[in-house]
C-alpha positions in Angstrom: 38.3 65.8 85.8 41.6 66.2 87.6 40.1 68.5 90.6 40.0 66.8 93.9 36.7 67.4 96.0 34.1 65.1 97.2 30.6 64.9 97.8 27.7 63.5 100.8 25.2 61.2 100.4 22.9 64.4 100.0 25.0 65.0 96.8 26.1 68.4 98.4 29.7 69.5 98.4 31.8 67.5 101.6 34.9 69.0 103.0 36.8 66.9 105.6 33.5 65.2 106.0 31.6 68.7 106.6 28.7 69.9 104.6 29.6 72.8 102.6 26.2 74.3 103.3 26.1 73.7 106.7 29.7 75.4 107.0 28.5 78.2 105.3 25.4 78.2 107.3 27.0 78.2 110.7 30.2 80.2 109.8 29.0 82.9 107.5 30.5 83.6 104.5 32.8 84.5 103.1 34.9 81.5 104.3 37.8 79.6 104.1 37.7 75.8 104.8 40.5 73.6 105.2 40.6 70.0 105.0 42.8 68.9 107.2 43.6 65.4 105.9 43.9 66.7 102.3 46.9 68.4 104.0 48.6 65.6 105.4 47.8 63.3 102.5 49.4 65.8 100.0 52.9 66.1 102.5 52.9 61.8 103.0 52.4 61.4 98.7 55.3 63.8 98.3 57.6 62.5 101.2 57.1 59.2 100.6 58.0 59.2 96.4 61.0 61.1 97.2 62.5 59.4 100.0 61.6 56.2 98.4 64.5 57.1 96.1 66.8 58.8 98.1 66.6 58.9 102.0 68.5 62.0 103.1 65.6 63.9 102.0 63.9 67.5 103.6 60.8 68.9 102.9 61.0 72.8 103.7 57.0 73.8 103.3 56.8 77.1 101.5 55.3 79.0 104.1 54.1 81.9 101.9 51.7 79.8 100.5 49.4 79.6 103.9 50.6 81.1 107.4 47.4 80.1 109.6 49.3 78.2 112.7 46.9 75.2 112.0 48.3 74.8 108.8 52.1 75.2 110.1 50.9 72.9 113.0 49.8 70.3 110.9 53.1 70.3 108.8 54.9 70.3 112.1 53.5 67.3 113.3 54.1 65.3 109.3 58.1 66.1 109.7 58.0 68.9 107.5 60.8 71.9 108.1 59.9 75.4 106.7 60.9 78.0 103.8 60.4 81.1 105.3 61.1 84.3 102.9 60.4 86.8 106.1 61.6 87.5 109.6 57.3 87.5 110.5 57.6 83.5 108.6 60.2 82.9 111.3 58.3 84.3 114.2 55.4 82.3 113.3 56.9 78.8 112.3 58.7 79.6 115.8 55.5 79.9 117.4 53.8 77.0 115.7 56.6 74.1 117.4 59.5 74.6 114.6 63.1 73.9 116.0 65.2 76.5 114.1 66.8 74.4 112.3 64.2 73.0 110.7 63.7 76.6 109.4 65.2 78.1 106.2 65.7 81.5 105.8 65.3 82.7 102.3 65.0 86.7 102.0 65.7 89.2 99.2 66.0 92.9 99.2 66.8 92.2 103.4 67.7 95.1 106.4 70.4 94.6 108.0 67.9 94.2 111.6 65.7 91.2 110.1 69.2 89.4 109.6 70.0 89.8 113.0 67.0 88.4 114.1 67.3 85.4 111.8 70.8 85.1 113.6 69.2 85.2 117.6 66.5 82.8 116.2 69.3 80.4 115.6 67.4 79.5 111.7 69.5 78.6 108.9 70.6 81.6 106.8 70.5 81.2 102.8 72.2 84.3 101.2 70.8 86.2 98.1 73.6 88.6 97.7 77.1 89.6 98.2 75.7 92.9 99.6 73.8 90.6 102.4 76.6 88.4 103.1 78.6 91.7 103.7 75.8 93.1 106.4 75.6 89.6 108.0 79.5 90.0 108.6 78.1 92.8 110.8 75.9 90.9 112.9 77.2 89.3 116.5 78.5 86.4 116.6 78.1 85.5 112.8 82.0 84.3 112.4 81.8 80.3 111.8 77.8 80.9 110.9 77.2 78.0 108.5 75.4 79.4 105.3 74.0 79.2 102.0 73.3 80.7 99.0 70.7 81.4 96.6 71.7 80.9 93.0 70.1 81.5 89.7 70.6 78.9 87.7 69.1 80.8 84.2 66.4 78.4 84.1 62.8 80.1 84.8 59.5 78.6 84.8 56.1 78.9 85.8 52.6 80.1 85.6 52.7 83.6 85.0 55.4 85.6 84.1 55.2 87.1 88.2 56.0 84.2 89.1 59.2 82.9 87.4 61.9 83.3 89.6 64.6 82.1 87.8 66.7 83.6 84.7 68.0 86.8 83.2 65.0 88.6 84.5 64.9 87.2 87.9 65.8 90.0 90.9 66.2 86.7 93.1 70.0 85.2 93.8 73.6 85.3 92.5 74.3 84.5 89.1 75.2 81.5 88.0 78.6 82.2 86.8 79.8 84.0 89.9 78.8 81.1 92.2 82.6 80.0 92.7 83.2 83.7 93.2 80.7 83.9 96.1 81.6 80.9 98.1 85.1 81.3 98.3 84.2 85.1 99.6 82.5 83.4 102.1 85.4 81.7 103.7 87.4 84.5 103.5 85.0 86.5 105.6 84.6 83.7 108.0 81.3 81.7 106.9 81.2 78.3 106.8 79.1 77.7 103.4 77.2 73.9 103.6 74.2 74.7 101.5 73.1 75.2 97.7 69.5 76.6 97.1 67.9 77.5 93.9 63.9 78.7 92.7 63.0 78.7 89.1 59.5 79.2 89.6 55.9 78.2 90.7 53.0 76.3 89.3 55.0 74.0 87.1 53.2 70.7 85.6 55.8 69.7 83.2 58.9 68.5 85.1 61.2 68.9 82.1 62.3 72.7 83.5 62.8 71.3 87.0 64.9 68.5 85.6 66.9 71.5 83.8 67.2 73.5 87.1 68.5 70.0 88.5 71.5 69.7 85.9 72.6 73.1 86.1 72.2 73.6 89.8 74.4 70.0 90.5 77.0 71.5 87.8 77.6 74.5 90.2 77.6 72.4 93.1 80.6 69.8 91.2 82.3 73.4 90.8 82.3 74.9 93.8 83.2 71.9 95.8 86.1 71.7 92.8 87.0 74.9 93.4 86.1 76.3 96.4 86.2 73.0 98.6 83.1 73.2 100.1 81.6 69.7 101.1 77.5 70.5 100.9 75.7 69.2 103.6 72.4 69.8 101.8 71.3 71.2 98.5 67.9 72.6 97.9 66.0 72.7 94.4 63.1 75.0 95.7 59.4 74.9 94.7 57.2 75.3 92.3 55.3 71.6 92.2 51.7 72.8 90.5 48.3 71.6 90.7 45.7 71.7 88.4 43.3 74.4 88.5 41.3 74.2 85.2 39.7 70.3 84.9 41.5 69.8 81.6 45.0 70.4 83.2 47.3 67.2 84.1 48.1 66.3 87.5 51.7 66.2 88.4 52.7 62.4 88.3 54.6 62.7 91.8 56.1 59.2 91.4 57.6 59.9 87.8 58.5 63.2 88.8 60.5 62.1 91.9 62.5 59.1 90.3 63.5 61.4 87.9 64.5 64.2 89.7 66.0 62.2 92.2 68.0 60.0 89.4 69.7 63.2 88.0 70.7 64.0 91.6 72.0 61.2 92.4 74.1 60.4 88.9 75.4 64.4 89.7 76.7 63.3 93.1 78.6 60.5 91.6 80.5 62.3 88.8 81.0 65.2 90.9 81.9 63.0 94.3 79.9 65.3 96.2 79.3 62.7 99.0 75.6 62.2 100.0 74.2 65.4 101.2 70.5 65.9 102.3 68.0 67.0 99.4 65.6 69.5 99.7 62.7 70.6 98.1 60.2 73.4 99.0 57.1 72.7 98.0 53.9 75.1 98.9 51.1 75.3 96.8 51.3 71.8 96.3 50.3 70.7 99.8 47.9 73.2 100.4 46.1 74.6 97.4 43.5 71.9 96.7 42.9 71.4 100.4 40.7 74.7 101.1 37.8 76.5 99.7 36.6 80.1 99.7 32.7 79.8 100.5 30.9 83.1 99.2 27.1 83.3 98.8 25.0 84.8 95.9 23.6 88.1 96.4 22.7 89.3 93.2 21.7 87.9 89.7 21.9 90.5 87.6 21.1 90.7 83.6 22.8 93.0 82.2 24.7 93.3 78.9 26.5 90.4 80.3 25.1 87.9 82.9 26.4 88.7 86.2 26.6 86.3 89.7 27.3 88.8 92.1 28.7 86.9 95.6 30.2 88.5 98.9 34.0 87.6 98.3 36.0 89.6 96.4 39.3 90.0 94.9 40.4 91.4 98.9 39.9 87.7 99.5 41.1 85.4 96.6 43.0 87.8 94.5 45.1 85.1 92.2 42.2 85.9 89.3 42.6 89.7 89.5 46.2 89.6 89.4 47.3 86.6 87.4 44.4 86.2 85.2 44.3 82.7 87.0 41.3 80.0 86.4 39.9 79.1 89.9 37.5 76.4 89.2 33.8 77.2 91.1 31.6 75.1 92.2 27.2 75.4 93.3 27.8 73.7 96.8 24.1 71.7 96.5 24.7 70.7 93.2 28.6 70.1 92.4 28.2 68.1 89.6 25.0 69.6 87.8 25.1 70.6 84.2 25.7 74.2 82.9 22.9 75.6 82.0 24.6 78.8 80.5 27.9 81.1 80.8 27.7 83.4 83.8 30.5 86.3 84.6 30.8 85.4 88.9 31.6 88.7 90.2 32.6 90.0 93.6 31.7 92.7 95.8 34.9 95.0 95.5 34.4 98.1 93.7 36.6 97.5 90.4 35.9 96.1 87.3 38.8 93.5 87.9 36.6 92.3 90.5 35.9 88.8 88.6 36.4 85.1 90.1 35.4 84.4 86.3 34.1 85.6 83.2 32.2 83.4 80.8 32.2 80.6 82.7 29.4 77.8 82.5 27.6 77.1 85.5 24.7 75.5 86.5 21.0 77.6 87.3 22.3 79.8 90.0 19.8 81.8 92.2 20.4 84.2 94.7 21.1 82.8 98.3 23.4 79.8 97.0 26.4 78.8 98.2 29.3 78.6 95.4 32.5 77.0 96.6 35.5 78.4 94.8 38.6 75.7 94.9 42.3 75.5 95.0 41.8 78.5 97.7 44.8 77.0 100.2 47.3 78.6 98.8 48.2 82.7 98.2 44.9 83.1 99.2 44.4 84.4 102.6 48.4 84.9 102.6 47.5 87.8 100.1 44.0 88.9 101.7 43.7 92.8 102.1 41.0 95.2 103.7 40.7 97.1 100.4 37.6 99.3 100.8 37.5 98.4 104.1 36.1 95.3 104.3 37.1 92.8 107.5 39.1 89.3 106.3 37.0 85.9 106.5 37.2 83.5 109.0 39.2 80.0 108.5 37.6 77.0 109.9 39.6 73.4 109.8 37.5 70.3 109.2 39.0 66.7 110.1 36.3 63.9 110.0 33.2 66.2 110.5 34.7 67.9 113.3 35.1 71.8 112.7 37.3 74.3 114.8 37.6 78.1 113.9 41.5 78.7 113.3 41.0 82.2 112.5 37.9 84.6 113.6 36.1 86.6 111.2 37.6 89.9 111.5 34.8 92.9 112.5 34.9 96.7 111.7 36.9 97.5 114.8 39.3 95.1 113.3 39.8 97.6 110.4 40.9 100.5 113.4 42.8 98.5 115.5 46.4 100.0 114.9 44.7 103.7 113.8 45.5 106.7 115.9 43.7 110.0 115.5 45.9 112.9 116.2 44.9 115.1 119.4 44.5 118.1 117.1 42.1 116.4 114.9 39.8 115.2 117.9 36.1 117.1 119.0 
């Protein structure tokens, strides 16, 4: 099996050296649990294959993937710089130790205010239209600003059809063919345009539609600097490194991937003579999704015309299943790698029939009061949490070596209220 988790000596589920049970035990559940090392490990592995080829290398950590300061801490302290698609990404890799310009701003769809406090953060602006390069013009002190752009290569790929970002389809960047067209606006407003960025999509395991993304993207570059003169001082492939979620699925050779990638880079910058800019990649899931785990206990075992495992998470905390139909592979925490003993629907506690971690899925005896650890839970899970029918968010806890540390409190009912405001009118 290509999953990553670990067990004890008691044969229990281990994260970061913790029991699983005793987590859930002294934390309540639902819960997330980060390992912290899994963390680091995954940034080092991906760091070291690439710079190993090419040494002007930049990892920019998608930050969407998992805000918790911890998490941006952690990264901080590897060398990592971060993708932030949102002025509140900025605020919060600010607050976590970033230097802005280790930050990379990557918006869509943006007001004209959130560019201008990109612009007093001092972060590195990368443009996803002509109509936003127009409303930056309009911001203070933006003459000179050194920029880049978002461009869509029409090469998409990914997991779900939500989540390919590149292509005919994609609302995300300038078009290809107008590249040229964009850059050379952007000196004759007053920008200085240094970078290249590009996103075809997320949860890719076969590097064949990166390596596309890589040709087409280095093509533009050899034409703009052709044609528009701009020397890059970095260019940026994006995200979109997967991990396996189902048991069956590959792992992503990191080593092969990298030497490859890197190779067509590199052979681009010679035929093109773009000079040796810094590479960038911005990988999210891939550092974080296997190092956490949504704990949930069983409250209900239910035969009905299916069989139902009823737990106390729901699709308010994990909702990747509910809305991509995605396979998050589940765990019994006491007995991890015990046989099935039958097919099981594991449903959660919200009230719609969507509400499934899984459907048909073989499991071992479960009884009501276990502990089931759902995995792959670092990434776009708590980023996409909600208090649908009002329930409070779960609490995070890190783990390192045994040692825990609550990085986020469980949230209570007042929690819920806490920005409400009754009208005067309305009060007895």
């Amino acid at each position: 099996m290509n999953l990553h988790y670990q067990t004890n000596d008691k044969g229990h589920l281990a994260i970061g050296g913790a029991d699983a049970l005793d987590l859930a035990y002294e934390y309540g559940t639902p819960l997330y649990v980060i390992d912290e090392m899994r963390v680091r490990d995954n940034y080092r592995r991906v760091y070291k294959a690439f710079s190993g080829e090419y040494k002007k290398f930049q990892i920019f950590y998608a930050a969407k993937a998992n805000t918790n300061l911890a998490v941006l801490r952690i990264l901080e302290e590897e060398g990592s710089g971060i993708d932030a698609v949102s002025t509140g990404e900025i605020y919060t890799a600010l607050l976590s130790g970033f230097q802005p310009e280790r930050i990379l701003y990557t918006g869509n769809n943006v007001k004209t205010p959130e560019l201008e406090y990109a612009m007093q953060s001092g972060v590195r602006i990368n443009v996803d239209s002509t109509s936003q390069l127009k409303r930056l013009l309009e911001v203070p002190g933006s003459e000179g600003l050194k920029i880049s752009f978002r461009v869509n290569p029409l090469v998409g790929a990914g997991h779900h059809d939500h989540c390919i970002t590149g292509g005919k389809l994609s609302k995300f960047g300038v078009m290809e063919e107008e590249a040229v067209r964009v850059y050379k606006l952007a000196q004759e407003l007053g920008f200085n345009p240094v970078g290249l960025h590009t996103h075809i999509g997320s949860g890719i395991l076969d590097p064949e539609p990166f390596k596309l993304a890589v040709q087409v993207l280095m093509d533009v570059a050899g034409r703009v600097h052709s044609e528009a003169g701009v020397n890059f001082e970095f260019i940026d492939f994006g995200g979109g490194l997967g991990i396996p979620y189902t048991p069956d699925e590959p792992l992503l050779e990191i080593k092969t991937f990298a030497k490859e990638i890197v190779g067509l880079f590199k052979d681009k910058l010679y035929q093109y003579d773009l000079g040796n800019p810094t590479m960038c990649i911005e990988p999210g899931r891939y550092l974080v999704g296997d190092a956490s785990y949504l704990l949930t206990q069983v409250n209900t075992v239910k035969q009905s015309y299916r069989k139902f495992v009823g737990v106390d998470a729901g699709f308010n905390t994990l909702l990747r299943p509910t809305m991509y139909g995605s396979y998050h592979h589940i765990l019994v925490a006491d007995k991890p790698e015990a046989a099935p003993a039958g097919n099981v629907d594991v449903a959660g506690n919200i009230c719609e029939s969507g509400d499934l971690f899984a459907r048909d899925r073989p499991l071992p005896e479960v009884k009501e009061g276990d502990i089931l650890a759902i995995m792959n839970a670092g990434a776009y899970a708590f980023s996409m949490a909600s208090h649908y029918n009002s329930r409070p968010l779960p609490g995070e806890v890190l783990v390192k070596e045994g040692q825990t540390d609550v990085i986020r409190e469980r949230e209570t009912f007042a929690d819920l209220l806490s920005k409400q405001n009754l009208p005067r009118r309305l009060l007895k």
